[in-house]
C-alpha positions as CSV (number, residue, x, y, z in Angstrom):
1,X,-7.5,-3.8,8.4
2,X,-7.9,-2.7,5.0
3,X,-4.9,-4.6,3.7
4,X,-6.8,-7.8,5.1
5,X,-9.4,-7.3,2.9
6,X,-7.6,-6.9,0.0
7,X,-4.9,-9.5,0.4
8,X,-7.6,-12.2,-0.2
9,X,-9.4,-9.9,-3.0
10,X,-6.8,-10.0,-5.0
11,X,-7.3,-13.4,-5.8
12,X,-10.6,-12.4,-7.6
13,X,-11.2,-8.9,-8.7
14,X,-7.6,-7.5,-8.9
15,X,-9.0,-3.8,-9.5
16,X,-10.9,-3.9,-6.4
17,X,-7.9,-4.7,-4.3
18,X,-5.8,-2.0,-6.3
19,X,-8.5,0.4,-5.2
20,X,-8.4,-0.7,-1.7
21,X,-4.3,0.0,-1.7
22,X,-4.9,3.8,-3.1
23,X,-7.7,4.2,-0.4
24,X,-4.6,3.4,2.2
25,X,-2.5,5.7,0.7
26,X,-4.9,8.6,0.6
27,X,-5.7,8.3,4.2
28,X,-2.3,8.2,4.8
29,X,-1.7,11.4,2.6
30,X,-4.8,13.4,4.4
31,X,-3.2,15.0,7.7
32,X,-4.7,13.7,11.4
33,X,-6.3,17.2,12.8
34,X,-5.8,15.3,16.0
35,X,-2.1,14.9,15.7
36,X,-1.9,18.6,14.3
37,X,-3.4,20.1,17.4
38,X,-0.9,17.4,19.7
39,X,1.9,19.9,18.1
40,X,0.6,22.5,18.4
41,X,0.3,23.0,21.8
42,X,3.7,21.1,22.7
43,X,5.0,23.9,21.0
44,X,3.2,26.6,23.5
């Protein structure tokens, strides 16, 4: 969803759009405590 929004942003404020592509990357960087607890106990 976020890449929609910055496709078109692009086109007129290039820093905001650059900002918008580290946000993605952070988020995927932070670990899911959801997916983290999902191992967990398949490993029990």
């Amino acid at each position: 969803m976020l890449y929609l929004i910055a496709i078109p942003t692009a086109f007129f404020a290039e820093w905001v759009a650059e900002g918008i592509y580290v946000l993605v990357a952070m988020i995927w960087l932070i670990p899911d405590r959801r997916i983290e607890r999902f191992l967990e106990n398949k490993d029990t």
